[in-house]
Backbone of each chain as nested JSON, in Angstrom:
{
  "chains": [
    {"id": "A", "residues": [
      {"number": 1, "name": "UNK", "atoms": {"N": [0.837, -1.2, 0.0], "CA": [0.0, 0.0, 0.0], "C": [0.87, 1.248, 0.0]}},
      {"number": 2, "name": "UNK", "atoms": {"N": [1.926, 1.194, -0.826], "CA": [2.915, 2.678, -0.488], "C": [2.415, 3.789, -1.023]}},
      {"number": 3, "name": "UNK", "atoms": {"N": [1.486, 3.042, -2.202], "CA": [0.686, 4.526, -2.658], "C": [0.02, 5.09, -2.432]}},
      {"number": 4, "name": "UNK", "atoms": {"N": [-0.097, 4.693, -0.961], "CA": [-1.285, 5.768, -0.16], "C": [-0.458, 6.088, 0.799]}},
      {"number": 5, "name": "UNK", "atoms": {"N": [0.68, 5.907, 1.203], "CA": [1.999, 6.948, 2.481], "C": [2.379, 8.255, 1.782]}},
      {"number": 6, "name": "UNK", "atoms": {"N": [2.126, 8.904, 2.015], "CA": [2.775, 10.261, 1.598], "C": [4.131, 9.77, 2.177]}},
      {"number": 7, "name": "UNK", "atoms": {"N": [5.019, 10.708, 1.124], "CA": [6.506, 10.455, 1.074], "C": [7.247, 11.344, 2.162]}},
      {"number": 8, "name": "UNK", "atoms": {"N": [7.931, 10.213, 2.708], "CA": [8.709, 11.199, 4.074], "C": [9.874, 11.366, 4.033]}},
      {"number": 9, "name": "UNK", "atoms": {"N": [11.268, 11.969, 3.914], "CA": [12.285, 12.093, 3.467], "C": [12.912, 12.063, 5.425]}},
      {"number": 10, "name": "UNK", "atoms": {"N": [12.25, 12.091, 6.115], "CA": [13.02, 11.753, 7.587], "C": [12.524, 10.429, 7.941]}},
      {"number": 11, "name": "UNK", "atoms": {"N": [13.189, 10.201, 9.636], "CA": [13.483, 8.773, 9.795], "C": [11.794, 8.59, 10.186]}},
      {"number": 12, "name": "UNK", "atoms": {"N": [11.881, 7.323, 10.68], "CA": [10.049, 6.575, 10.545], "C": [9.678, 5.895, 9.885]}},
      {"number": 13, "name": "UNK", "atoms": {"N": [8.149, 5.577, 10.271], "CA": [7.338, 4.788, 9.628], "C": [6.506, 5.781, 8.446]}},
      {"number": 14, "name": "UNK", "atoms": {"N": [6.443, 5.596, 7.329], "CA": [5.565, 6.406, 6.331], "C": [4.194, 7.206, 7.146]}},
      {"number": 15, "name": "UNK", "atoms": {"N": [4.198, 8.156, 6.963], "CA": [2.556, 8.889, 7.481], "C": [1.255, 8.464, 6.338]}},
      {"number": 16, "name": "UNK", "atoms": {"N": [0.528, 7.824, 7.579], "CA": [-0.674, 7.763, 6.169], "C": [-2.063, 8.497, 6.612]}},
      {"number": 17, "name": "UNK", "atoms": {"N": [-2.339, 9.161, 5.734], "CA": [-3.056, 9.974, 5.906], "C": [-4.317, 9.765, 5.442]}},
      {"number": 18, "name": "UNK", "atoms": {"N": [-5.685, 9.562, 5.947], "CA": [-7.062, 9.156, 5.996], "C": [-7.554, 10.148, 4.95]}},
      {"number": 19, "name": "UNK", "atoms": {"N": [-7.366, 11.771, 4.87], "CA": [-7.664, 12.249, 3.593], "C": [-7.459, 11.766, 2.469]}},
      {"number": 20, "name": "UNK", "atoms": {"N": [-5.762, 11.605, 2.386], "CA": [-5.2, 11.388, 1.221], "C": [-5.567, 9.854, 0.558]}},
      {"number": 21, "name": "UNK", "atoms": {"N": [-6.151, 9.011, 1.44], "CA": [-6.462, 7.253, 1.202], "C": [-8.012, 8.097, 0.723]}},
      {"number": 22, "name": "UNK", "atoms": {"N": [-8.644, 8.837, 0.85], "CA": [-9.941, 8.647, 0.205], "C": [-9.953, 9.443, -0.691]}},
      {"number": 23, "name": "UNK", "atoms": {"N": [-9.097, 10.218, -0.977], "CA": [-8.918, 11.204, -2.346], "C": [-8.833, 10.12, -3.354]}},
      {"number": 24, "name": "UNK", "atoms": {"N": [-7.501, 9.307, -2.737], "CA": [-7.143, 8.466, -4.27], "C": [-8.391, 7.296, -4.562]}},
      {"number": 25, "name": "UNK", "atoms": {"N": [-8.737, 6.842, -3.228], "CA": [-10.015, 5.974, -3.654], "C": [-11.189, 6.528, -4.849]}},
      {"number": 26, "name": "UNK", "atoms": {"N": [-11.239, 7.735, -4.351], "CA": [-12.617, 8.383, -5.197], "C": [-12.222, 8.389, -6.885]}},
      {"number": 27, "name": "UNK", "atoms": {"N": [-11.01, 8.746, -6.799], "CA": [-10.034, 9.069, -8.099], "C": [-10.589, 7.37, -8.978]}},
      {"number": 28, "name": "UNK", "atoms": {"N": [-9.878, 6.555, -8.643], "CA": [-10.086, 5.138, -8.723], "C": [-11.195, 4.541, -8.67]}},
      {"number": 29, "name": "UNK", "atoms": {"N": [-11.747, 5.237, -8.06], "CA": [-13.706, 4.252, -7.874], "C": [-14.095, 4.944, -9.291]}},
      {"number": 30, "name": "UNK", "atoms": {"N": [-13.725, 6.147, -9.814], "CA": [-14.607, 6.999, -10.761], "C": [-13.449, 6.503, -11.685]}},
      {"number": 31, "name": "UNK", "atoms": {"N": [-12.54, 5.873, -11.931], "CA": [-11.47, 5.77, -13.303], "C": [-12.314, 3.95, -13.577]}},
      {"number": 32, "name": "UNK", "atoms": {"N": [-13.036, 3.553, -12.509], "CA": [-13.103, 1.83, -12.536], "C": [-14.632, 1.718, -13.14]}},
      {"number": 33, "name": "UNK", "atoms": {"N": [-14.984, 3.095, -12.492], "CA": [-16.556, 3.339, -13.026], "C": [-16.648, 3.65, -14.593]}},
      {"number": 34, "name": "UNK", "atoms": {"N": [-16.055, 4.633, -15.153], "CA": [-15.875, 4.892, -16.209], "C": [-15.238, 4.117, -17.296]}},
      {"number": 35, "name": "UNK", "atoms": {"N": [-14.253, 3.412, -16.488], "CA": [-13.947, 1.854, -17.563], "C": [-15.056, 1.124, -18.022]}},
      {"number": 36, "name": "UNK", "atoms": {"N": [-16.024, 0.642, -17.073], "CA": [-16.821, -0.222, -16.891], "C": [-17.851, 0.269, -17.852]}},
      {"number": 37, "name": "UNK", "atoms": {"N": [-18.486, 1.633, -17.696], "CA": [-19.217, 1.971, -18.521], "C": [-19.072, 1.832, -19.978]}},
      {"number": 38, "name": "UNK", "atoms": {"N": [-17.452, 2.501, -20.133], "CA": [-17.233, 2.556, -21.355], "C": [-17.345, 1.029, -22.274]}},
      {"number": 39, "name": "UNK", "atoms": {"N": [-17.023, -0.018, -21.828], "CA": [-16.916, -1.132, -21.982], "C": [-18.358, -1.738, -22.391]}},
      {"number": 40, "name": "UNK", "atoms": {"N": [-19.329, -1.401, -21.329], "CA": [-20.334, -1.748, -21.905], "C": [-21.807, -1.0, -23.095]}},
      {"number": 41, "name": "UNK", "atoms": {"N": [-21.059, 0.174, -23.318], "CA": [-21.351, 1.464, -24.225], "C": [-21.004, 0.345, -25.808]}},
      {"number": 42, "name": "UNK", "atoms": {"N": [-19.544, 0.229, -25.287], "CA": [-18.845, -0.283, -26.488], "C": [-19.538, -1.66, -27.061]}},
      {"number": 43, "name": "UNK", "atoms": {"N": [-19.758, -2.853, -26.225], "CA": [-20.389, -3.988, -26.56], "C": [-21.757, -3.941, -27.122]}},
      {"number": 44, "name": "UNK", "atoms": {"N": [-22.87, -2.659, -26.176], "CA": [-24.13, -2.776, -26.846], "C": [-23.976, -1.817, -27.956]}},
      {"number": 45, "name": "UNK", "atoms": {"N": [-23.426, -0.744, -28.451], "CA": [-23.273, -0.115, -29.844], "C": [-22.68, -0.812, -30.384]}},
      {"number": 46, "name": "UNK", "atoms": {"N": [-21.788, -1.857, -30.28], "CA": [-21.175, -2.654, -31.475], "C": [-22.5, -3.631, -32.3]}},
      {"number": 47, "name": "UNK", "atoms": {"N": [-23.119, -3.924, -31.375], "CA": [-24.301, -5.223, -31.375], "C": [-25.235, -4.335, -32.255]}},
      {"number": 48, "name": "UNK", "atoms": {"N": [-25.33, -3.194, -31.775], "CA": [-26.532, -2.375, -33.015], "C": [-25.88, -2.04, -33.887]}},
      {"number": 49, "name": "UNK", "atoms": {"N": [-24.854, -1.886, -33.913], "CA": [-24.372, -1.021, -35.326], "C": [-23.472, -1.471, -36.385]}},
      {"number": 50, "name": "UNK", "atoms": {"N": [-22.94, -2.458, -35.812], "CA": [-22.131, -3.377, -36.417], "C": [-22.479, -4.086, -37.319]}},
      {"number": 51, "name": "UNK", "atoms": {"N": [-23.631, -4.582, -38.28], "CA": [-23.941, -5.867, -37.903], "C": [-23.334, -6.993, -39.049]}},
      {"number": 52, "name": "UNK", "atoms": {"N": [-22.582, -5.827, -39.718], "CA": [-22.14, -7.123, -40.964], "C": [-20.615, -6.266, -40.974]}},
      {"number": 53, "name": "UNK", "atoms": {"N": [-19.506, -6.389, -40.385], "CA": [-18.259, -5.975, -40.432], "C": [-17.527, -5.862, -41.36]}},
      {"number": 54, "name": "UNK", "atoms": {"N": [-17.026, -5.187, -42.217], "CA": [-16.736, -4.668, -43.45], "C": [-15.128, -4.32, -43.147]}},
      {"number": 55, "name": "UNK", "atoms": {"N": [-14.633, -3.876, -44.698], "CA": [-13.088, -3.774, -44.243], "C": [-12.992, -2.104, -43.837]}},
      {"number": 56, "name": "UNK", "atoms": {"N": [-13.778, -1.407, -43.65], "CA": [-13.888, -0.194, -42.703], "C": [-15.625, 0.015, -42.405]}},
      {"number": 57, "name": "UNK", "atoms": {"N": [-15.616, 0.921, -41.633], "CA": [-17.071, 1.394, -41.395], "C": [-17.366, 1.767, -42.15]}},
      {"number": 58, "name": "UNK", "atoms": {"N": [-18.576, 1.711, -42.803], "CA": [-19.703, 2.44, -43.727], "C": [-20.389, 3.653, -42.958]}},
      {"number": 59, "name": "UNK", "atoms": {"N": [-20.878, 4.568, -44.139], "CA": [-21.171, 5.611, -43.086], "C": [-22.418, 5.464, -42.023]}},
      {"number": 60, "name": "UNK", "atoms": {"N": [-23.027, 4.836, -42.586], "CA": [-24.406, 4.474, -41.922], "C": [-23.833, 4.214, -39.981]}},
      {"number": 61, "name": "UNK", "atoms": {"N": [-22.698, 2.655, -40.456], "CA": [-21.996, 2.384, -39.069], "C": [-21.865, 3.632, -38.481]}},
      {"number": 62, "name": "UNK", "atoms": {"N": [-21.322, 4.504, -39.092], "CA": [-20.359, 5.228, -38.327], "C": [-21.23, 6.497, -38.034]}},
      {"number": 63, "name": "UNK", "atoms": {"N": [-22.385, 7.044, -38.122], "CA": [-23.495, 7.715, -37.833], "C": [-24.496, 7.32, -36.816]}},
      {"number": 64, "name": "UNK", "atoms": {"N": [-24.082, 5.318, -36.616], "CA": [-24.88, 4.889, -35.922], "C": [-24.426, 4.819, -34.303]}},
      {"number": 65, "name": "UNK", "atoms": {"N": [-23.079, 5.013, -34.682], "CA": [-22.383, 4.901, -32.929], "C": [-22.999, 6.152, -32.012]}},
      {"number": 66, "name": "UNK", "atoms": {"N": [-22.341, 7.019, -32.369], "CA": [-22.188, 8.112, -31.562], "C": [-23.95, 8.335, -31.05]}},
      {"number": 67, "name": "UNK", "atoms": {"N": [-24.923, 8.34, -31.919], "CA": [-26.711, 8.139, -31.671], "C": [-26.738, 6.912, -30.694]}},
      {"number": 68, "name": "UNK", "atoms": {"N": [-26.315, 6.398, -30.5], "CA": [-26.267, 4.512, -29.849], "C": [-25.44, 5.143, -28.286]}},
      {"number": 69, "name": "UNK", "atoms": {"N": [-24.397, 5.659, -28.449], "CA": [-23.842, 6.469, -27.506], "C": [-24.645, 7.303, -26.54]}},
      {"number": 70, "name": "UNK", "atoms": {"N": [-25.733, 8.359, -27.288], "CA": [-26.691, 9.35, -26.89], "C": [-27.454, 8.617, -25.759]}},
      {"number": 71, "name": "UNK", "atoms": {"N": [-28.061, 7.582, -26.763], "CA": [-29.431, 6.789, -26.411], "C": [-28.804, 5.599, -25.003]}},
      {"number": 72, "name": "UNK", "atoms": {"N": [-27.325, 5.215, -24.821], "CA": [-27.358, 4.077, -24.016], "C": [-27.515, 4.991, -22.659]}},
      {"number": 73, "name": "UNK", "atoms": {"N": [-27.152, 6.003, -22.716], "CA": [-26.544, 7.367, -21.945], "C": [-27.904, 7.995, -21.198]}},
      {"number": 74, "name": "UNK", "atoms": {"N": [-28.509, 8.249, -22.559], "CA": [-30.542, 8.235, -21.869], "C": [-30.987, 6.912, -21.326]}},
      {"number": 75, "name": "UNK", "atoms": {"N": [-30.726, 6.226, -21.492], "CA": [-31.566, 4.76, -21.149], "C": [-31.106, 4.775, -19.595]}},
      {"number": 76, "name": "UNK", "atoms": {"N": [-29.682, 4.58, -19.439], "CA": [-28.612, 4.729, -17.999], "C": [-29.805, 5.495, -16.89]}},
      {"number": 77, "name": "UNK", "atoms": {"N": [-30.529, 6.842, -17.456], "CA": [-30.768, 7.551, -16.965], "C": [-32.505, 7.151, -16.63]}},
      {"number": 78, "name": "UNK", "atoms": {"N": [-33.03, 6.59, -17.382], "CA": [-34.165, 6.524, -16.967], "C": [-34.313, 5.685, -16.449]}},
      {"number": 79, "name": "UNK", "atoms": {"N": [-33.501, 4.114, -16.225], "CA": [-33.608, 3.003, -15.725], "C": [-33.227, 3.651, -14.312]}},
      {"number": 80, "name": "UNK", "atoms": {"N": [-32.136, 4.611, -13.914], "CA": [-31.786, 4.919, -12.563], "C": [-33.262, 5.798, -12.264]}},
      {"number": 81, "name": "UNK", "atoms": {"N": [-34.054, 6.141, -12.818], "CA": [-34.845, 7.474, -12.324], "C": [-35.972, 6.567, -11.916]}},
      {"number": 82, "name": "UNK", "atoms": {"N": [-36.367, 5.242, -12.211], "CA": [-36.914, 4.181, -12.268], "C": [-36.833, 3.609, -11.038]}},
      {"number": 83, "name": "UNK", "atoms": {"N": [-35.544, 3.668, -10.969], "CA": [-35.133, 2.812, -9.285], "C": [-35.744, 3.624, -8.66]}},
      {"number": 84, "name": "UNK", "atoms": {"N": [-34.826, 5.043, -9.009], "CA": [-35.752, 5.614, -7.787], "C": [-36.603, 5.818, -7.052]}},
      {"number": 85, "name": "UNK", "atoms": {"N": [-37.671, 5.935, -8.282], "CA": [-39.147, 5.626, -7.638], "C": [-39.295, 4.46, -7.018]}},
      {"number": 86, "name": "UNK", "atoms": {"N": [-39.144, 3.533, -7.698], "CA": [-39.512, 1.804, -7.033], "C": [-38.719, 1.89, -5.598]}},
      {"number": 87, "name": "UNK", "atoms": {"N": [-37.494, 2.45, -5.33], "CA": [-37.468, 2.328, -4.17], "C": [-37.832, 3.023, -3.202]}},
      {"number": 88, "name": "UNK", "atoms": {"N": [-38.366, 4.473, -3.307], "CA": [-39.3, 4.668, -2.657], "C": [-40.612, 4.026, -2.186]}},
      {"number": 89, "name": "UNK", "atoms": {"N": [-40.903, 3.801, -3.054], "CA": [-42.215, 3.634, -2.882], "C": [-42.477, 1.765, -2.169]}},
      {"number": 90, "name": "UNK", "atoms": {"N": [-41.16, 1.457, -2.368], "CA": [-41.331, -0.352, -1.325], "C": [-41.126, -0.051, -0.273]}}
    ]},
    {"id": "B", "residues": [
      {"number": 1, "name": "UNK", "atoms": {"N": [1.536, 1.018, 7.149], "CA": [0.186, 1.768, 7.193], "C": [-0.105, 1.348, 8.793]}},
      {"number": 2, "name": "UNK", "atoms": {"N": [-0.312, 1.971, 9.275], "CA": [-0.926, 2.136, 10.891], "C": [-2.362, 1.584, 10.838]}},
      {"number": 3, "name": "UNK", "atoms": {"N": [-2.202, 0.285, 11.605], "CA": [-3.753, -0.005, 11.542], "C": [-4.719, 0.031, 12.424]}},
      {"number": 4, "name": "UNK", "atoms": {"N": [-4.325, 1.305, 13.351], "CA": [-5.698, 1.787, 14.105], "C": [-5.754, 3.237, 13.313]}},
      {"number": 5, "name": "UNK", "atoms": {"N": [-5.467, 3.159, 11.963], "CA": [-6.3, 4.407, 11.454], "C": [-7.604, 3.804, 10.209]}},
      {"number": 6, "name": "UNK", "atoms": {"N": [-7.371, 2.429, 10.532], "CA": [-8.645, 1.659, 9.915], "C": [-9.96, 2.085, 10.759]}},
      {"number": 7, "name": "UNK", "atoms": {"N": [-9.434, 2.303, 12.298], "CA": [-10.877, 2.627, 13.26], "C": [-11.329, 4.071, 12.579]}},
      {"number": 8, "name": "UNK", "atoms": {"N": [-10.666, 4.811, 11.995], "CA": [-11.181, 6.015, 12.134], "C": [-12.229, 6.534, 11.776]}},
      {"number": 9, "name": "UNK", "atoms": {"N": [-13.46, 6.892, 12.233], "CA": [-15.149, 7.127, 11.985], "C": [-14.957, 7.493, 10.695]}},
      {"number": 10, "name": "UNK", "atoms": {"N": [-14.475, 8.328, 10.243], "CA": [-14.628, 9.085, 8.904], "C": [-14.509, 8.181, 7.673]}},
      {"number": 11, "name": "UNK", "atoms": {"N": [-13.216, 7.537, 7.512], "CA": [-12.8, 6.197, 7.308], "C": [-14.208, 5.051, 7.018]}},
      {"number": 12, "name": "UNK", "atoms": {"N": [-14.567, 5.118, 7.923], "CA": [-15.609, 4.112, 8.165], "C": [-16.996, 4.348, 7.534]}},
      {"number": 13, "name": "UNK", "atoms": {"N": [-17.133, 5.762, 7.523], "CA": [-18.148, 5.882, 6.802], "C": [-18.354, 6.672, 5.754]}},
      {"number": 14, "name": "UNK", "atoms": {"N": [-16.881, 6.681, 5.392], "CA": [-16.916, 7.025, 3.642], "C": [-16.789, 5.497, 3.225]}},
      {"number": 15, "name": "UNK", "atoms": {"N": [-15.867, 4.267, 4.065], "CA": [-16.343, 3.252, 3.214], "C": [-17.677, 2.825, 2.694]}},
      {"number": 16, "name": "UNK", "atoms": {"N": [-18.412, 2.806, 4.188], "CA": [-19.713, 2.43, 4.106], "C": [-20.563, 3.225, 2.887]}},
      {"number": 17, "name": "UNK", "atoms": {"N": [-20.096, 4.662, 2.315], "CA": [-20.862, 5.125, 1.52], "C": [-20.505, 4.797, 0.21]}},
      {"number": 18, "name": "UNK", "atoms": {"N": [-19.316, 4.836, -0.298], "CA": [-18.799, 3.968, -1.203], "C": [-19.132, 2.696, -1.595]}},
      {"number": 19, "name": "UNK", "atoms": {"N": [-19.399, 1.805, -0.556], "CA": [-19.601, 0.565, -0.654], "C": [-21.327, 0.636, -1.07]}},
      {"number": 20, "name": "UNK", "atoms": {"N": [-22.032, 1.88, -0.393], "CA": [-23.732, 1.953, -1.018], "C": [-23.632, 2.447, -2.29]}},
      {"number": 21, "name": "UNK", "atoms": {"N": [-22.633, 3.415, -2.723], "CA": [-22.868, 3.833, -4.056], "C": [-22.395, 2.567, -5.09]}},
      {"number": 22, "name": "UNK", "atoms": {"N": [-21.723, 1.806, -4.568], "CA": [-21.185, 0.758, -5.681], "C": [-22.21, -0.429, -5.717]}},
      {"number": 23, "name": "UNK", "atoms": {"N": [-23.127, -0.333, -4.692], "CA": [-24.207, -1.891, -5.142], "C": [-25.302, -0.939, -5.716]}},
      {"number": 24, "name": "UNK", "atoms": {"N": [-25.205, 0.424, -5.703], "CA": [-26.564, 1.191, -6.439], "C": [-26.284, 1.271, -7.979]}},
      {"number": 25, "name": "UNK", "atoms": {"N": [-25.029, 1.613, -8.049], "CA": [-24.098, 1.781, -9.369], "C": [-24.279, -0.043, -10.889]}},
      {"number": 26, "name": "UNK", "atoms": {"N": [-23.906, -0.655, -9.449], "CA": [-24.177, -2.184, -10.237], "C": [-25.589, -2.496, -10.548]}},
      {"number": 27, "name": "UNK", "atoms": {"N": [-26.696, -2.436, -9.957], "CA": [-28.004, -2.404, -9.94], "C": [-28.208, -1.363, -11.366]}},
      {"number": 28, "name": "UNK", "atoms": {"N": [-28.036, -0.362, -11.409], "CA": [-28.34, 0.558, -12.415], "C": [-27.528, 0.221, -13.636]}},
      {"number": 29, "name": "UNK", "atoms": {"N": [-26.641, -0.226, -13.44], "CA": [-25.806, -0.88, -15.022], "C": [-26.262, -2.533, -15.305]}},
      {"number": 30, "name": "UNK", "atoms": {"N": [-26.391, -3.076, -14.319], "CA": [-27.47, -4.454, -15.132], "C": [-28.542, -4.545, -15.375]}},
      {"number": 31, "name": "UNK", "atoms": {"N": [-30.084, -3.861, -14.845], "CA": [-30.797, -3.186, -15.066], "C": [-30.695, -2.279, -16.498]}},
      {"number": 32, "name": "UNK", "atoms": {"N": [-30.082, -1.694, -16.744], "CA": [-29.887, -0.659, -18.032], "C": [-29.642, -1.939, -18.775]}},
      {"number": 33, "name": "UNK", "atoms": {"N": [-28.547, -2.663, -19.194], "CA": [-28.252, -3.416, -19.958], "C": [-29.111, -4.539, -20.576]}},
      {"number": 34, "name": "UNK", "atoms": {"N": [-30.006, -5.119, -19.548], "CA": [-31.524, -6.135, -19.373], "C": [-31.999, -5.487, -20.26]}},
      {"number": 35, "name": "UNK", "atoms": {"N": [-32.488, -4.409, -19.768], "CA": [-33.952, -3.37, -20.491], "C": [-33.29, -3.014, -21.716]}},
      {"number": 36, "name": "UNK", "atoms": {"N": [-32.167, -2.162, -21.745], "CA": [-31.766, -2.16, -23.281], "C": [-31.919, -3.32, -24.542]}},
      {"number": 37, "name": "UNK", "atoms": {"N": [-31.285, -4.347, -23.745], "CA": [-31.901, -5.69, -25.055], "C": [-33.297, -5.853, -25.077]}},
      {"number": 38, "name": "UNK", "atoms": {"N": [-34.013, -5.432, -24.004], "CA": [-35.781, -5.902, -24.189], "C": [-36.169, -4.574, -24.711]}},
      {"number": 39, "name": "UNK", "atoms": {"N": [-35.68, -3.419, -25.021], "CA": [-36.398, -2.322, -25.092], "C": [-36.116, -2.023, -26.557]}},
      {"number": 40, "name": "UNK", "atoms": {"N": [-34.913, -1.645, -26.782], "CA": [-34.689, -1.058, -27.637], "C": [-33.931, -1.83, -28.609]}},
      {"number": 41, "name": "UNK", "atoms": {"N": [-35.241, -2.077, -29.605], "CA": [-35.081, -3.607, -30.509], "C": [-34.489, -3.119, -32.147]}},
      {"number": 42, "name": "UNK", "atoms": {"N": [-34.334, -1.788, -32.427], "CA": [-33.98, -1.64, -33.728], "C": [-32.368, -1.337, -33.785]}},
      {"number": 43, "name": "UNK", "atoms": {"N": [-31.848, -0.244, -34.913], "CA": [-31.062, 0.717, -35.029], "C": [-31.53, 1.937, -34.067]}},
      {"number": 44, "name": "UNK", "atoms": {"N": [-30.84, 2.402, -33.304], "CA": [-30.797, 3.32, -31.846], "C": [-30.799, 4.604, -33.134]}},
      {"number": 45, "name": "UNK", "atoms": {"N": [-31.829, 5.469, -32.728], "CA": [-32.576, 6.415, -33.754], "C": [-31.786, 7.651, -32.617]}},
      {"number": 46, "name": "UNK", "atoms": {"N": [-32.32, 9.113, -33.265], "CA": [-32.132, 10.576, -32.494], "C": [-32.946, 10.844, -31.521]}},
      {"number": 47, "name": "UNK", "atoms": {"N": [-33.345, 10.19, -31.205], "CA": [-33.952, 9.828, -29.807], "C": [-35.073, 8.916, -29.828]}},
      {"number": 48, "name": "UNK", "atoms": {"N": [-35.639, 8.281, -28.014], "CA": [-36.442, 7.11, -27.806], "C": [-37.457, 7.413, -28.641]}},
      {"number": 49, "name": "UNK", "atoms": {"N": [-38.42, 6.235, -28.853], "CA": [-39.92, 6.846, -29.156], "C": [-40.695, 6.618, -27.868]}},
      {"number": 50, "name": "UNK", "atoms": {"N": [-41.434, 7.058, -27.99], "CA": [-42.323, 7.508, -26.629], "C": [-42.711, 5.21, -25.64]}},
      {"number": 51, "name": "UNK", "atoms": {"N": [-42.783, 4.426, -26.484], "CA": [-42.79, 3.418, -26.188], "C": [-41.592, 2.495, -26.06]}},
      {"number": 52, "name": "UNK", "atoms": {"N": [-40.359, 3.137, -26.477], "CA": [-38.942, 2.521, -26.212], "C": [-38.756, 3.214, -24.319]}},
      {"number": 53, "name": "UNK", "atoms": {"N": [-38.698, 4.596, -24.25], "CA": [-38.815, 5.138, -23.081], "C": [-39.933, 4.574, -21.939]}},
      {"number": 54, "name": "UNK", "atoms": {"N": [-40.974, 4.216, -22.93], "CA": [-42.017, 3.943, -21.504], "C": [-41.552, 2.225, -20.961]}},
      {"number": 55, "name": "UNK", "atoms": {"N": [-41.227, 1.46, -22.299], "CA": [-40.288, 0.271, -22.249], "C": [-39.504, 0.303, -20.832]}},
      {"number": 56, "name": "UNK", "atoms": {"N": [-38.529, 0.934, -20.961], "CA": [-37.073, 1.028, -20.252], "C": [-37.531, 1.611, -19.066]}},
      {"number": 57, "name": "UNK", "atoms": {"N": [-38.526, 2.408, -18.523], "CA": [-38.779, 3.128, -17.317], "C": [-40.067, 1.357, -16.526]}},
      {"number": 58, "name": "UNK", "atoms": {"N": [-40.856, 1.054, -17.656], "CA": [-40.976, 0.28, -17.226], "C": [-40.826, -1.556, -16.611]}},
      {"number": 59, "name": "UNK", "atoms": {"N": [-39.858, -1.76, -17.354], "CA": [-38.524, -2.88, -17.42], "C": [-38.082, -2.671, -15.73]}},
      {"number": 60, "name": "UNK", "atoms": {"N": [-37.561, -1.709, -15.744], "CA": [-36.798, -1.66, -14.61], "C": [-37.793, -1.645, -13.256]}},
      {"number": 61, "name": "UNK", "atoms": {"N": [-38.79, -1.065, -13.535], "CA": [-39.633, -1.083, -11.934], "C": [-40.031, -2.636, -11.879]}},
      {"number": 62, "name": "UNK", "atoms": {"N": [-40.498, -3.487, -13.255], "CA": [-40.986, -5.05, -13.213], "C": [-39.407, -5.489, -12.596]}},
      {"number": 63, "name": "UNK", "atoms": {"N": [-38.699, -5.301, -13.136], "CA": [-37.342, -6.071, -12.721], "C": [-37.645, -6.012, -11.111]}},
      {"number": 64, "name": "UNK", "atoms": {"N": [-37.565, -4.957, -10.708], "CA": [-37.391, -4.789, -8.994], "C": [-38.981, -5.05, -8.615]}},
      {"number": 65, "name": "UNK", "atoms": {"N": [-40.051, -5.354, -8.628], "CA": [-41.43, -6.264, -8.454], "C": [-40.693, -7.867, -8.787]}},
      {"number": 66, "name": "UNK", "atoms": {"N": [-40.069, -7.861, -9.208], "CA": [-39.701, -9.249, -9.45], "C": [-39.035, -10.039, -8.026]}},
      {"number": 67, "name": "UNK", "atoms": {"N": [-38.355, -9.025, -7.794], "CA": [-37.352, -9.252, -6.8], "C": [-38.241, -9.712, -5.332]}},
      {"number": 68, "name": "UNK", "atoms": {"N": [-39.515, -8.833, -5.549], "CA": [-40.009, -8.92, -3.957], "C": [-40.554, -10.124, -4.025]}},
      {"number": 69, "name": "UNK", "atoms": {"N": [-41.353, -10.235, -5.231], "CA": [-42.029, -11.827, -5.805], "C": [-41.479, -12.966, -5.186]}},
      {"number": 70, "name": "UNK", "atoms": {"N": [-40.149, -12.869, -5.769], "CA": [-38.814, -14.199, -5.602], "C": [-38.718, -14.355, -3.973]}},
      {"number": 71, "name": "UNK", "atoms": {"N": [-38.653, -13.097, -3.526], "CA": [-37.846, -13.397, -2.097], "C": [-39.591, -13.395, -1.122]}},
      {"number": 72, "name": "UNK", "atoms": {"N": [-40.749, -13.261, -1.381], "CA": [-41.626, -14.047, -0.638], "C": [-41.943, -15.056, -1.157]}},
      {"number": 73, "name": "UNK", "atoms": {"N": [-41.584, -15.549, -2.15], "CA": [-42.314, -17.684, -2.569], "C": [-41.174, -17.936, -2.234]}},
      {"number": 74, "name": "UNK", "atoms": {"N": [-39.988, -17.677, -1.969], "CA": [-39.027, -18.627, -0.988], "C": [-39.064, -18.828, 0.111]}},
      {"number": 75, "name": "UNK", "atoms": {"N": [-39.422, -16.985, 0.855], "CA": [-39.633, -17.347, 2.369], "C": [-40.694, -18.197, 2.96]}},
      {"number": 76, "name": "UNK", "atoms": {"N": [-42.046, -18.534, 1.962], "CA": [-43.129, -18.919, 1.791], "C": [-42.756, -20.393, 1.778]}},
      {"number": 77, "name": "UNK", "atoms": {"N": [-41.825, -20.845, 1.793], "CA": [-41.212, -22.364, 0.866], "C": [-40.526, -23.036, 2.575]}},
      {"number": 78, "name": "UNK", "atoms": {"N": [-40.002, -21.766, 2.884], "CA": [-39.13, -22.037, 4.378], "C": [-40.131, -22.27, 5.422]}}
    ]}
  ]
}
């Protein structure tokens, strides 16, 4: 875990500091979040837009991502706005 | 690393909040992903149509009615 001791140039045990362990966590929870998303952005726009793989994209493909992008992005959003209610209301 | 700064309240309940935002986070990305294959069955257009949206808002509340379903015909079983 050294990458959470701030660096001490005198004698001791490394200082670790409870701010600095949840700065980098947040950093990391949101770099693991954003992988994850991206990943699955990527699998369901490939599945719509892809569907016969060519030796480059056609324009159609390539008009179809970034709309597929929009829409997984709205969907994200209404399925969470969804929870919300449902869990209120149990 | 000093491990009585694992006790530390603050510590403790930024894990604990972290740890709620990450089973809310997972819930909302398998959920999205479900309903996306049941919802939105064509080429992804410039926006929903009014029944892809009502789809996906309603996908997800059946998904979680599902859940309460499951977990009383089991307790029902016990």
């Amino acid at each position: 875990m050294d990458s959470f001791s701030t660096g001490s140039s005198g004698t001791g045990p490394p200082q670790f500091s409870t701010d600095e362990f949840m700065d980098q966590m947040k950093v990391q929870l949101a770099q693991a979040y954003a992988q994850e998303f991206l990943e699955t952005v990527r699998e369901k726009c490939f599945e719509k837009c892809i569907t016969k793989p060519g030796s480059s994209l056609s324009g159609s493909e390539s008009s179809c991502v970034p709309r597929c992008v929009d829409r997984y992005i709205e969907a994200t959003g209404i399925v969470g706005r969804a929870l919300l209610t449902s869990r209120s209301n149990s | 690393m000093d491990p009585s700064a694992l006790n530390s309240p603050d510590l403790q309940r930024f894990l604990n909040q972290e740890k709620e935002k990450a089973m809310v986070n997972e819930m909302v990305a398998k959920l999205t992903s479900v309903c996306w294959d049941k919802c939105i069955t064509g080429t992804p257009g410039n926006k929903f149509s009014s029944s892809e949206s009502a789809c996906l808002s309603n996908c997800a509340q059946r998904f979680m009615d599902l859940t309460m379903i499951i977990m009383k015909r089991i307790q029902s079983m016990q």
